[in-house]
ZADO-940592 format. One record per atom (N, C-alpha, C, O): residue number from 1; chain; atom name; x, y, z. Coordinates in steps of 0.1 Angstrom, whole numbers, plus 2048, in hexadecimal, padded with zeros to 3 digits. Atoms other than C-alpha are relative to their C-alpha. Layout:
# residues N
NUM  A  CA  X  Y  Z
...
# end
This chain:
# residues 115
1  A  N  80A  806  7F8
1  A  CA  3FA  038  A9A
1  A  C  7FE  808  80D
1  A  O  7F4  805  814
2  A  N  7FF  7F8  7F2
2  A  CA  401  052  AB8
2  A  C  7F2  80C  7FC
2  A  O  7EA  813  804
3  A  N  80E  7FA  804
3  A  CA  3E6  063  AA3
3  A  C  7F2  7FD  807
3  A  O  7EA  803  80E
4  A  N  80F  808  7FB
4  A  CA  3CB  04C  AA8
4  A  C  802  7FF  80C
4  A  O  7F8  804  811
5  A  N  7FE  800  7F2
5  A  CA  3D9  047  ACC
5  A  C  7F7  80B  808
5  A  O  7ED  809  80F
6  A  N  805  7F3  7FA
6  A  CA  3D2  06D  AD6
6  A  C  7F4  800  7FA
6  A  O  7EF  809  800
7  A  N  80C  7FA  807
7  A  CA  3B2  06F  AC3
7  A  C  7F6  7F8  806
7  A  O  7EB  7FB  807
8  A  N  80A  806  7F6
8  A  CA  3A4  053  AD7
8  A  C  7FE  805  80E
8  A  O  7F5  802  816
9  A  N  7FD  7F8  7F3
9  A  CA  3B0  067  AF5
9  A  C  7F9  80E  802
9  A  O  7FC  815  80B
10  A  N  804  7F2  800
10  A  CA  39C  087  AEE
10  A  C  7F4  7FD  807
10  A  O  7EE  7F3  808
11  A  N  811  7FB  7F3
11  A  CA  37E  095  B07
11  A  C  7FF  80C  7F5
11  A  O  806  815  7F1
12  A  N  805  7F5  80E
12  A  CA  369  0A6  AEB
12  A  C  7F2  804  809
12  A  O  7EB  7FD  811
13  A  N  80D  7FA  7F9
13  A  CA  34C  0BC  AF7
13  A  C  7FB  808  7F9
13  A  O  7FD  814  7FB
14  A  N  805  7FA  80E
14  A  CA  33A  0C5  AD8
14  A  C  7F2  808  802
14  A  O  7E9  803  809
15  A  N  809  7F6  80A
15  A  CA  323  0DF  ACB
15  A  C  7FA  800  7F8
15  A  O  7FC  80A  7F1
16  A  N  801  7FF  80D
16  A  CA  310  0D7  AB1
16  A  C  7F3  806  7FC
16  A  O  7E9  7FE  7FE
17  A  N  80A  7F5  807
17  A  CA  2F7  0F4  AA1
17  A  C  7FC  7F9  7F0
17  A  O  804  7F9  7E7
18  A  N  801  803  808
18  A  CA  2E8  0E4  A88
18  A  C  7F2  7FF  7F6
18  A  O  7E8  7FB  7FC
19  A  N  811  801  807
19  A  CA  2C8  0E4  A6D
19  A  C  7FF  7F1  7F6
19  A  O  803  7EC  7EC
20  A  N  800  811  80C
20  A  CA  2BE  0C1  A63
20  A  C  7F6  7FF  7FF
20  A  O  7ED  806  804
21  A  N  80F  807  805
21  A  CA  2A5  0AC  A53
21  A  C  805  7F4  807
21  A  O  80F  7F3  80F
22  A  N  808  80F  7FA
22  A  CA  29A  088  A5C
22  A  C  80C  7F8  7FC
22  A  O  80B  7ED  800
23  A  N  7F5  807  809
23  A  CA  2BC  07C  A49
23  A  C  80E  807  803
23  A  O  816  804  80C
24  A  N  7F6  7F9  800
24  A  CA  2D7  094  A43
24  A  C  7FC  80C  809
24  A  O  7F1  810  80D
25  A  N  802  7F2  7FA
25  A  CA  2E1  0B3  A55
25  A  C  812  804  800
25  A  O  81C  7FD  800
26  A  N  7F4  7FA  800
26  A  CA  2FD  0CA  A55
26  A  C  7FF  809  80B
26  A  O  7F5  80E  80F
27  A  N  801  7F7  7F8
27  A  CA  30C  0E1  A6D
27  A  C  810  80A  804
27  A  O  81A  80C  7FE
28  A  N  7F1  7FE  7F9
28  A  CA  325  0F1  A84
28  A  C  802  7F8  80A
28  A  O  7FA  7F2  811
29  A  N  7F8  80C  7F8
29  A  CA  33F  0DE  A98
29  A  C  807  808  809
29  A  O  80E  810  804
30  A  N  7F2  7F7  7F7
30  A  CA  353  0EF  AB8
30  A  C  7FF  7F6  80D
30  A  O  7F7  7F4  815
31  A  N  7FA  80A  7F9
31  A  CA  367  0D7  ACA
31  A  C  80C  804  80B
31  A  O  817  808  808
32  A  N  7F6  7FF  7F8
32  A  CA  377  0D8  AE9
32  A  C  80C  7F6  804
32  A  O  809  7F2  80F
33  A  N  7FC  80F  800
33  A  CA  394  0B9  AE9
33  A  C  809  807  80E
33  A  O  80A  813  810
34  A  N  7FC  802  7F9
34  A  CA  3A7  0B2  B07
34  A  C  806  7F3  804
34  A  O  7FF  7E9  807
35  A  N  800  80D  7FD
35  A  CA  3C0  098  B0C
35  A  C  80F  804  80B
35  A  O  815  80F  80E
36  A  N  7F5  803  7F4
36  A  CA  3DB  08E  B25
36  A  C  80F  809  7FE
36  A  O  815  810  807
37  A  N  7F0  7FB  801
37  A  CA  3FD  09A  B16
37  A  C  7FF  80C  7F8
37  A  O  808  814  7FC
38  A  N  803  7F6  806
38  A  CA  3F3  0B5  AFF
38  A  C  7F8  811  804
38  A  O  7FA  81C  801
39  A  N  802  7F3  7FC
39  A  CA  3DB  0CA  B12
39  A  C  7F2  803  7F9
39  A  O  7EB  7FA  7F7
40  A  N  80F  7FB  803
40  A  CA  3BB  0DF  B05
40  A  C  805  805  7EF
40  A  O  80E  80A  7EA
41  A  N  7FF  7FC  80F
41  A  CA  3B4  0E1  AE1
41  A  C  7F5  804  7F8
41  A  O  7EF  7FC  7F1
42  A  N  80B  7FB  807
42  A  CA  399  0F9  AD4
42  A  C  7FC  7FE  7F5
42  A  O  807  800  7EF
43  A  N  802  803  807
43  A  CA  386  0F1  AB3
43  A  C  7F4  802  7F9
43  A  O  7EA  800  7FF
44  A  N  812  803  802
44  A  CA  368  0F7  A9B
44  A  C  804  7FB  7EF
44  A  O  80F  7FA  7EA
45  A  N  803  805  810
45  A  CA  35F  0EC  A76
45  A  C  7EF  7FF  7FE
45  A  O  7E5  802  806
46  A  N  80D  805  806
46  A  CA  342  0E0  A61
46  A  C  800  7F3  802
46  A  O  80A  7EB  804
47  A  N  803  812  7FE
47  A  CA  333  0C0  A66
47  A  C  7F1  7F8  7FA
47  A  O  7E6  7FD  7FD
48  A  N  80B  800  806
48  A  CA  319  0AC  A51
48  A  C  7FB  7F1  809
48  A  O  805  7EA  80E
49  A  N  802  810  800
49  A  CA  306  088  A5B
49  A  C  7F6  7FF  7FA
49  A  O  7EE  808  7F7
50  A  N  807  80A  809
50  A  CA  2F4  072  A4A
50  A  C  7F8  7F2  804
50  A  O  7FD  7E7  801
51  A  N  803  810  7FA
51  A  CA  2DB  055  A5C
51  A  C  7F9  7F9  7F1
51  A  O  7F1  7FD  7E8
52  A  N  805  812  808
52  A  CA  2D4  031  A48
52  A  C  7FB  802  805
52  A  O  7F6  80D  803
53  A  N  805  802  7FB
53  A  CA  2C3  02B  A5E
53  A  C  7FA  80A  80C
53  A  O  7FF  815  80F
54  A  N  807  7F6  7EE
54  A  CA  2AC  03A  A82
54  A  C  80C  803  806
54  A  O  80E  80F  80A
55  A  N  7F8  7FE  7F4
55  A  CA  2C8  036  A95
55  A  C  811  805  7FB
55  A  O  819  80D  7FF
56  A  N  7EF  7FD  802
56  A  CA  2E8  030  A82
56  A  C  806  806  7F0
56  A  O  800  803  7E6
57  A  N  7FF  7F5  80D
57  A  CA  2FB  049  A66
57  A  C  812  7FF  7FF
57  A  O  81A  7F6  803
58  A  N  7F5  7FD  800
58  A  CA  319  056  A60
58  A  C  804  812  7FD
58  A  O  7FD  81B  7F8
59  A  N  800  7EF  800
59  A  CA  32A  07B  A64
59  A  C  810  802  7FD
59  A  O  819  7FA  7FF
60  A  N  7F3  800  807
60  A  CA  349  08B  A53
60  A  C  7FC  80E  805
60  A  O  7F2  811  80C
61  A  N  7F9  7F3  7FD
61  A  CA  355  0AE  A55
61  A  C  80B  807  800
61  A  O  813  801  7F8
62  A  N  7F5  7FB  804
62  A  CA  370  0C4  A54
62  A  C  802  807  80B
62  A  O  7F9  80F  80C
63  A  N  800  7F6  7FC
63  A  CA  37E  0D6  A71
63  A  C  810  803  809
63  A  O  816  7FA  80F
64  A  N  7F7  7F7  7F8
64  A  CA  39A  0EB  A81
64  A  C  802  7FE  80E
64  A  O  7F8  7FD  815
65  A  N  7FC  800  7F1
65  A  CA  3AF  0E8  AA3
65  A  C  810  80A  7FB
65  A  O  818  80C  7F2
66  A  N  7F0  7F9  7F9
66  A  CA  3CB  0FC  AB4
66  A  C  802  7F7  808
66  A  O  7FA  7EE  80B
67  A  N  7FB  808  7F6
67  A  CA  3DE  0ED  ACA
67  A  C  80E  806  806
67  A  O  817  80C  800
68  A  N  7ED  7FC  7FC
68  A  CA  3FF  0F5  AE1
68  A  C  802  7F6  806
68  A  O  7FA  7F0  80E
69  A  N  7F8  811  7F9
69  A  CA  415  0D6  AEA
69  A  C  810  805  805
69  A  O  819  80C  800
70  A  N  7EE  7FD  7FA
70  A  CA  436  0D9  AFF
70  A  C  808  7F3  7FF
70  A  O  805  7E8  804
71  A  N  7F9  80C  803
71  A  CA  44F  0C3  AF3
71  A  C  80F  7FC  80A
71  A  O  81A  802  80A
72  A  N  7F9  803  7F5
72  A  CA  461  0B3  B10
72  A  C  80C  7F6  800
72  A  O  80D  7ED  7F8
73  A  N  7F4  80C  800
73  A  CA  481  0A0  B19
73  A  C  7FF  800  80F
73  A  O  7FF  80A  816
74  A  N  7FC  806  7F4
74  A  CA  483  089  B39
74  A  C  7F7  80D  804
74  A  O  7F0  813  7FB
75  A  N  80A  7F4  7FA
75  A  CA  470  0A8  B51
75  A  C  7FF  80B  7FD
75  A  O  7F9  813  804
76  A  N  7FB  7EF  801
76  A  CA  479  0C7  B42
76  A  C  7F8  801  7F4
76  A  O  7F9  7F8  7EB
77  A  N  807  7F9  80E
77  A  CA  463  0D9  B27
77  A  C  809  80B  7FE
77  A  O  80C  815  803
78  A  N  7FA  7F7  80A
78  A  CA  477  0E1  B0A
78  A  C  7FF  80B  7F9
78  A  O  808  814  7F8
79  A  N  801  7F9  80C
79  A  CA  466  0F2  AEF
79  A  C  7EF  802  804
79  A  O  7E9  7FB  80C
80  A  N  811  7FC  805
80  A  CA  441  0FF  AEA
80  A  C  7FE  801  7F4
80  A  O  803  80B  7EE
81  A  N  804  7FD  80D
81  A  CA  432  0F9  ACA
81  A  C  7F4  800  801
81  A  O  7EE  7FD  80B
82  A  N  812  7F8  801
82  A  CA  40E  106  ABE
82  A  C  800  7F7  7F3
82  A  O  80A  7F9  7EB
83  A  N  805  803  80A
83  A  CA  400  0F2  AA4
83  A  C  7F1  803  7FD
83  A  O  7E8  809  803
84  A  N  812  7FC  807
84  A  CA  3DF  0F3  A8C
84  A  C  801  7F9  7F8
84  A  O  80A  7F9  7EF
85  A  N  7FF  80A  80B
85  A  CA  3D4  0D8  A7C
85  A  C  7EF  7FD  7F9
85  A  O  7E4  801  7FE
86  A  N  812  800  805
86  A  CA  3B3  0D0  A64
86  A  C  7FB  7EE  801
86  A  O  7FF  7E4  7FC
87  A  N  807  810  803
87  A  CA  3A1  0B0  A6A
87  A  C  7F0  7FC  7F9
87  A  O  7E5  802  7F8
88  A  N  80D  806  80B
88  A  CA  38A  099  A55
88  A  C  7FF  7F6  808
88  A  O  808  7EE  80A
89  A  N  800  80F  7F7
89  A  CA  378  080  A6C
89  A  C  7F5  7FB  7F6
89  A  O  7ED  802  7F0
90  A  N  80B  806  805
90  A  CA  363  065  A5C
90  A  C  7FA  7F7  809
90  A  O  800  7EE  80D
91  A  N  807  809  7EF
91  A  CA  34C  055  A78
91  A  C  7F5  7F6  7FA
91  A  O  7F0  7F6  7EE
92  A  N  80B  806  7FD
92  A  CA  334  03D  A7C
92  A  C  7F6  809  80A
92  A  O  7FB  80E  814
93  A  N  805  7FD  7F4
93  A  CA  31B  04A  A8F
93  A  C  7F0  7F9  803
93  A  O  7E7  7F6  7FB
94  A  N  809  808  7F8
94  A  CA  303  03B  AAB
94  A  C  7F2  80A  803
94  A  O  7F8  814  805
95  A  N  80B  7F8  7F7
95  A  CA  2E1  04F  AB8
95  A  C  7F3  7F9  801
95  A  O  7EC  7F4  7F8
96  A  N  809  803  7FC
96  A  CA  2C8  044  ACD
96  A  C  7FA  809  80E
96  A  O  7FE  815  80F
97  A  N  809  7F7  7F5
97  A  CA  2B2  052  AEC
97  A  C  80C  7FF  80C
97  A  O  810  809  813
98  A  N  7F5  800  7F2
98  A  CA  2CE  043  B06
98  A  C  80C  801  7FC
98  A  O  814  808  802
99  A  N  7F6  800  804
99  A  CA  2EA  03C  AF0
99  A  C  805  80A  7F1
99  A  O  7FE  80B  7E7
100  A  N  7FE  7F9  80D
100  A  CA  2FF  052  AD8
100  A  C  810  801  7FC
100  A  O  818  806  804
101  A  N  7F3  7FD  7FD
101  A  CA  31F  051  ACE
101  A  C  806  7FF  7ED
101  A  O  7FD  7FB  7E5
102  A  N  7F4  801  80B
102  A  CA  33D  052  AAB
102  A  C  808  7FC  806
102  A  O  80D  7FF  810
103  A  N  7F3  806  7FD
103  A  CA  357  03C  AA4
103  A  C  803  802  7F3
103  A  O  7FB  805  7E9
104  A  N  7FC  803  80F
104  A  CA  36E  03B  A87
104  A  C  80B  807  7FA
104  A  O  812  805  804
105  A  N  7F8  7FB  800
105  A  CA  38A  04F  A79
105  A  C  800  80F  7FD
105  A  O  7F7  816  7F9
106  A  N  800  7F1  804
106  A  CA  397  06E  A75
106  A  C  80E  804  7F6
106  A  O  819  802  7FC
107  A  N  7F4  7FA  806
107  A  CA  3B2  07A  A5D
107  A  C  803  80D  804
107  A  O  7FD  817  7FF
108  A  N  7FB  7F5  7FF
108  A  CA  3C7  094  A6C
108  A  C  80E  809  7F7
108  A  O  81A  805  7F5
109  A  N  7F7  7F9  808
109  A  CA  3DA  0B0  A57
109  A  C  805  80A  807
109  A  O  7FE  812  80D
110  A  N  7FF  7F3  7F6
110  A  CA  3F0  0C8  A66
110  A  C  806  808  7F6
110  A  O  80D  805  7ED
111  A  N  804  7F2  804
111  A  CA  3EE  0EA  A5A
111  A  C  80D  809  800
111  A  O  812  80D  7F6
112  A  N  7F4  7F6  7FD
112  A  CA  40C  0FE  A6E
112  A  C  806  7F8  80B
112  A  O  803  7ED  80E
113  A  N  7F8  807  7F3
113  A  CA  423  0F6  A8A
113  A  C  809  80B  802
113  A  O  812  80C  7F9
114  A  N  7F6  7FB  7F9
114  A  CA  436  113  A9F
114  A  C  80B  7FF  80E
114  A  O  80B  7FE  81A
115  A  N  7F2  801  7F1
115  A  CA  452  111  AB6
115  A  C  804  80A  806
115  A  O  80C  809  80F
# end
């Protein structure tokens, strides 16, 4: 659950290049995350959505992060590890003229892990 924790904790400042129609659209994804204990985590992938409706759809994707985390005891940094992990988010998503936003999960898979 420390998953879902950090993932609600991210500052995302997205990119998205994309060619749609009235419905679907696909694109590229490059994500900046930023959270409290972990630090800066660069990112891009593919990303598709899909509106039911004017306003509200849903969007999935697939994309790529690095990350470096210092693994700490009491004040002292231990260890530096570098990870790379692939994530699959499945959203809800909101769009309107004032409001816009996704909620919803992400399954994260990790890739590598150096020490």
């Amino acid at each position: 659950m420390q998953k879902a924790f950090l993932t609600s904790l991210l500052f995302f400042t997205t990119i998205i290049i994309s060619a749609q129609t009235q419905k679907f659209g696909v694109g590229i994804k490059v994500t900046n995350d930023l959270t409290f204990y972990h630090g800066w985590a660069g990112g891009f992938g593919v990303q598709t959505t899909y509106l039911f409706t004017k306003h509200s759809g849903i969007e999935s994707g697939l994309q790529f992060t690095s990350r470096e985390n210092w693994l700490i005891y009491g004040a002292v940094a231990i260890l530096k590890q570098k990870e790379q992990r692939l994530l699959l988010p499945l959203l809800y998503r909101f769009e309107s003229g004032i409001l816009n936003f996704t909620a919803g999960p992400v399954f994260d898979f990790l890739i590598n892990r150096k020490y």
